[in-house]
N, C-alpha and C positions, 0 to 999 in steps of 0.2 A: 236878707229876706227871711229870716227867723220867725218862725211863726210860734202863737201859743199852743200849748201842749192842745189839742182837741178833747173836748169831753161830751160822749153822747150818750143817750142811752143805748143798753142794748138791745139787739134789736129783738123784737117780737117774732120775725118769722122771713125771711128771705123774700118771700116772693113779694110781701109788702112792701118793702123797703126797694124791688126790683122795679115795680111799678112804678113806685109814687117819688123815686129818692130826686128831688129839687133843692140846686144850689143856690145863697147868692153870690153876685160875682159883679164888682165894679157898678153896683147899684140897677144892677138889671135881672132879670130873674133867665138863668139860662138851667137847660137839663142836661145832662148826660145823655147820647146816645142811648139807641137801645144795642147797638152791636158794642158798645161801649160799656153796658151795663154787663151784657152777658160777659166781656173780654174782663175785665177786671172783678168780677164777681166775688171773688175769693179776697181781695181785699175791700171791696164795699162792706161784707158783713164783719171786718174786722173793726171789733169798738175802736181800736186808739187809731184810724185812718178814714173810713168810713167814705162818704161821699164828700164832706168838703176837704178831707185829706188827698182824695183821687182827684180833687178839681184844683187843689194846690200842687199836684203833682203836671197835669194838665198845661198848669200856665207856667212850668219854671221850665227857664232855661241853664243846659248845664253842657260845659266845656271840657273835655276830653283830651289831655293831652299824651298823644300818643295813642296809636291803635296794636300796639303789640303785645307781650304776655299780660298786661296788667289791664291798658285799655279795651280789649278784644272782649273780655268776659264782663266789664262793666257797662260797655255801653250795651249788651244786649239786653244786659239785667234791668238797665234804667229803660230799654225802648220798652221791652217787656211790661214795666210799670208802669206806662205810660208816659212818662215823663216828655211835654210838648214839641221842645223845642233841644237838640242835640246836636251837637259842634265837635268836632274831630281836627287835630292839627297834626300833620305827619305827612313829613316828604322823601316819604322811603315807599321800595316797591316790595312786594309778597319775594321770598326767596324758600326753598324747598326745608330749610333749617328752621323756619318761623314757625311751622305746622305741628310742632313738637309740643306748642303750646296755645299759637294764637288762635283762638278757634274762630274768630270770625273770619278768616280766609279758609279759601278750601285750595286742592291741589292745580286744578284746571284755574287759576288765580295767580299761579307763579308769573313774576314780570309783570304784573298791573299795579298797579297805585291802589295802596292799603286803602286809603279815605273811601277812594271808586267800590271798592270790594264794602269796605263796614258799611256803606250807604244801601247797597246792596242787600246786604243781609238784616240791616235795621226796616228798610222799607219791607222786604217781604216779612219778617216779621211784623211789624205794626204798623200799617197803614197812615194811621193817625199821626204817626211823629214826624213835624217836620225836620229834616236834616241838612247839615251845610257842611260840606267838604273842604277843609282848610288846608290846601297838599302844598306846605309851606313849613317851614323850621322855625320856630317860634326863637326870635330874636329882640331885642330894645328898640328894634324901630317898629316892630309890630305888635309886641304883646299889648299894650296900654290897649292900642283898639280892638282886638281879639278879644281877649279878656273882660274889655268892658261892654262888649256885647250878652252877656251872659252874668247868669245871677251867681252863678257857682262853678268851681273849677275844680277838675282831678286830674290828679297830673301823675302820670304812669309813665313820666319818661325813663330812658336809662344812663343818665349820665349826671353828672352833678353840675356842670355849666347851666343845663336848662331848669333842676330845679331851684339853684338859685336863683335863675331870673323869672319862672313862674311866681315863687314865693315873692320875692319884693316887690312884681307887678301888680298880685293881689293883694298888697297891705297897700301899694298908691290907690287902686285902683277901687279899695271898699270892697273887696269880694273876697265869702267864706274861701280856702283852700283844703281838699281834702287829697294827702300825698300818701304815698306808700312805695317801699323801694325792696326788692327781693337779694336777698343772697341763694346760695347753691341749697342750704334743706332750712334757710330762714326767712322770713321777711317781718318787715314793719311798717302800720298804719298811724296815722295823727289826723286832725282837724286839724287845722291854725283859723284864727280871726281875730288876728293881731290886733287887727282897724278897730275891735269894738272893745270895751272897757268891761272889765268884770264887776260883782258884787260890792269891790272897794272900792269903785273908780281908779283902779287900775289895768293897762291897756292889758290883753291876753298875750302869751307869749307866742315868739316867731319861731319860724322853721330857724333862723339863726340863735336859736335862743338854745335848741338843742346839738346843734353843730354851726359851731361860728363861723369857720371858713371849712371850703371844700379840702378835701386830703389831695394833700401832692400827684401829680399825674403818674400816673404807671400804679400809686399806691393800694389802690383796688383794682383787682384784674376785673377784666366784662366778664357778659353771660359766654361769649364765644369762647373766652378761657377760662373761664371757673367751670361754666355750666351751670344748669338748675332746672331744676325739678319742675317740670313742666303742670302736672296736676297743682301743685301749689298755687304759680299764676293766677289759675281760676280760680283756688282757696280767696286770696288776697283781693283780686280784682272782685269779686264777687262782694268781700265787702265792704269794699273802697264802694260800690253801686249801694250797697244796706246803707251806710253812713250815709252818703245823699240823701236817700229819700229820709231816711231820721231827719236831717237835716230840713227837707223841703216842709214834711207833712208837721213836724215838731213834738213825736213821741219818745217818751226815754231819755233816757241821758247818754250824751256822745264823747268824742273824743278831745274834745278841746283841753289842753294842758294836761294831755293823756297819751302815752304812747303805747299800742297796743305790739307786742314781742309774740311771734309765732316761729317753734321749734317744728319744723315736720319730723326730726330724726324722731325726738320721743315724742311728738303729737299733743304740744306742752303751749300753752296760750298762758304770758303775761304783760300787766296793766300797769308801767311805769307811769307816776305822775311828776309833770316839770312844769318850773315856774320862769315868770318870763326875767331875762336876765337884765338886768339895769345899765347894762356894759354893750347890751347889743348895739351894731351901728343900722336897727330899722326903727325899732319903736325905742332905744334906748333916754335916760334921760339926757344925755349930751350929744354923742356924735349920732345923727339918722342920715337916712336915706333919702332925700326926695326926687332923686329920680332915677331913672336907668342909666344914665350916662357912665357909668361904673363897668357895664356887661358890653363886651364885644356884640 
């Protein structure tokens, strides 16, 4: 669902643009709210978003996997943005150690189902967005149709099992993936859009393309034995939610065969660029993927 970059003029004067700003949409002539107009305000008079970027944001739907340090701060950001239609997968409950980071639960929260609590705190934030509570472990016998509910997916889990099975659901399944994974003062952001062919008519590369197989079990310790830096979460998660809307509204250039390196020790941001590997077994030229039957 890549849209063209937006090009409008700028605008004359706010309150014109507040009045009068009409989309169109599926060959019918619809408007924005006026509590709609006021609520996103601040990016209506932005040129490269404007009103038909806020009415692409409107209509996309986008898939959350996980509601903890990573998913907690982006789905607010997207409900925030309006973004319409928002999906949560997570079959874990709020625990007093989560709070360290997740900010969409709060303390009186402990022992409820994460989804119940993010639905919670997305509906009173933004009325407008519908939400669907997924309080389920995303697995091969469900991702295909979770996933294909939804234009776009970020996946904030914390384990490597699930994001390889996000990754290869969303190159079956024709859908952008936007991932990112935290260490203790590090993390890292990508796009993948395996599914779709670049400039040379060749495919974009996979999340297998920069790590082929997951590392041996025990090999990286969790967040419970490492630990991590909680404010970072939101650093990351926040813009795992930027990269989305880049993605929905179509401004700037993003991540795709880009891996975005963030040091919090010395506050250091780098931009590795990877190519897709010929060798991988999803988009590879020989051995692929076609289905899940691979993932427990």
């Amino acid at each position: 669902m890549r849209r063209k970059r937006l090009r409008m003029r700028p605008p004359s004067g706010f309150e014109t643009r507040y009045a009068l700003l009409t989309v169109r949409v599926k060959s019918e002539e619809r408007m924005l709210s006026a509590d709609e107009l006021e609520r996103y305000a601040r990016h209506i008079v932005l040129h490269e978003v404007g009103g038909p970027g806020q009415q692409a944001l409107k209509e996309a739907a986008v898939l959350v996997v996980g509601a903890g340090g990573l998913g907690a701060p982006a789905l607010m950001y997207l409900a925030a943005a309006g973004v319409g239609q928002l999906g949560v997968v997570d079959d874990d409950v709020v625990s007093l150690s989560n709070l360290q980071r997740q900010i969409i639960h709060t303390t009186p929260d402990i022992g409820r189902r994460k989804v119940d609590t993010a639905a919670e705190r997305v509906w009173a934030l933004n009325p407008h967005v519908a939400f669907a509570a997924h309080a389920t472990r995303m697995t091969a016998d469900n991702a295909m149709e979770l996933i294909g509910g939804y234009d776009i997916v970020l996946d904030g889990s914390d384990n490597f099992e699930t994001r390889y099975l996000v990754s290869d659901a969303c190159f079956l399944a024709g859908r952008p993936l936007i991932t990112a994974s935290l260490g203790t003062f590090d993390g890292s952001l990508t796009t993948i859009r395996a599914h779709e062919k670049n400039e040379k008519g060749e495919f974009n590369p996979t999340y297998r393309c920069l790590f082929p197989e997951p590392p041996p079990a025990g090999a990286v310790p969790t967040c419970a034995e490492a630990g991590v830096l909680g404010a970072l979460a939101g650093v990351l998660g926040s813009m795992m939610a930027l990269e989305a809307i880049r993605e929905i509204v179509g401004f700037g250039e993003g991540l795709v065969g880009k891996l975005l390196l963030i040091d919090a020790r010395n506050m250091r941001f780098e931009t590795l660029r990877y190519a897709r590997d010929t060798l991988n077994i999803l988009n590879g030229d020989a051995l692929t993927i076609t289905d899940l039957s691979g993932h427990k």
